[in-house]
C-alpha positions in Angstrom: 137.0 153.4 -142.5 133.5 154.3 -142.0 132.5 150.7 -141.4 135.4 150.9 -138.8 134.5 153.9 -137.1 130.4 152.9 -136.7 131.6 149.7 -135.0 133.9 151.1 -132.5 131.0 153.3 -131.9 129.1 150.3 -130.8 131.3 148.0 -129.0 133.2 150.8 -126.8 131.3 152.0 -123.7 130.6 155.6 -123.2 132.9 155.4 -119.8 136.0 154.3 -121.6 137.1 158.1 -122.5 136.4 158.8 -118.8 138.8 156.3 -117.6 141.4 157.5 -120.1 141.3 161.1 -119.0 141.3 160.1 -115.1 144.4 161.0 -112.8 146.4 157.6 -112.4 147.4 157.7 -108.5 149.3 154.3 -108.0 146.2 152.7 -106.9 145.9 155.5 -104.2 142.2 157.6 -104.5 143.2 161.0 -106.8 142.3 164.3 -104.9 142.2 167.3 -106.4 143.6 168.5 -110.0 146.8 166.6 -110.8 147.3 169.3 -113.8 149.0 171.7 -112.4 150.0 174.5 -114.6 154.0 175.2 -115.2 155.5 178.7 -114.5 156.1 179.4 -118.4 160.0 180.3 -116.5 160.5 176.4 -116.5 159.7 176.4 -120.6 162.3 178.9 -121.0 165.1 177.7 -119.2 164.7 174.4 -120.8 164.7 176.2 -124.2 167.9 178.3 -123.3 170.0 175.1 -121.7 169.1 172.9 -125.0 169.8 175.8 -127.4 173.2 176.1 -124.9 173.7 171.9 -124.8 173.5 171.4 -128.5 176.4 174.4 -129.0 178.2 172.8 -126.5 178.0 169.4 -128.7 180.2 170.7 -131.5 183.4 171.0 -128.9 183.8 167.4 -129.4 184.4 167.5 -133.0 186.2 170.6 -132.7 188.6 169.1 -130.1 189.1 165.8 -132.6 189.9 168.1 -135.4 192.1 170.7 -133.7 194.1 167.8 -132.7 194.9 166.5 -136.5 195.4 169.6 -137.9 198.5 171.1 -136.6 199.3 173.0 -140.0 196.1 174.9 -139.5 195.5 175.0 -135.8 196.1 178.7 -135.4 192.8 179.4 -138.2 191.1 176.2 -136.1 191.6 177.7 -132.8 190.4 181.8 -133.7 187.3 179.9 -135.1 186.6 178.2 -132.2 187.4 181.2 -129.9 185.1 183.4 -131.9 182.2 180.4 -132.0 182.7 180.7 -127.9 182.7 183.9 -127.5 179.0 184.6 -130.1 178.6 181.6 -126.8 179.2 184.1 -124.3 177.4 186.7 -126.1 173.9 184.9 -126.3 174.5 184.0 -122.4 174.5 187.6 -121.9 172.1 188.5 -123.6 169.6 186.3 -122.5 171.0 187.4 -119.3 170.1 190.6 -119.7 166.6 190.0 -121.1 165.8 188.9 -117.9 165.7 185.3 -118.9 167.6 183.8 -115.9 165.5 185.9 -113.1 162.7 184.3 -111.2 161.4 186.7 -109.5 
């Protein structure tokens, strides 16, 4: 590892980290910072749609399985119906917490 590390020292110019780093324009001369900071807004709302997409994911098995079980499907569907509406309770509260305002 250390023999490794002293020849990459050696045989890498001192330019190749500053070519790595550079803003890659499509061959086209970079202006200004391409690194623009993100509203931490956009962070949330992807949090809160894939914390909302991956709930949404179980309907699928719930639908395959509310379909074969007609015995049980009355204890299937309250299940379900309270699983939506702890749904609709997040979406409110997050709601309310000011989470979908972009102001």
């Amino acid at each position: 590892m250390v023999i490794a590390r002293t020849i990459t020292r050696f045989v890498v110019r001192p330019d190749a980290h500053a070519r790595k780093t550079s803003v890659y324009e499509s061959g086209v001369t970079p202006y200004g910072d391409a690194r623009l900071r993100f509203s931490i807004k956009f962070y949330l709302v992807a949090m809160i749609f894939i914390i909302f997409d991956i709930e949404v994911v179980f309907f699928y098995p719930w639908a395959v399985v509310f379909r074969d079980m007609v015995r049980e499907s009355a204890f299937i569907l309250w299940e379900m119906l309270g699983f939506v509406g702890l749904l609709a309770l997040g979406y409110v509260y997050v709601w309310r917490k000011g989470g979908l305002d972009w102001n």
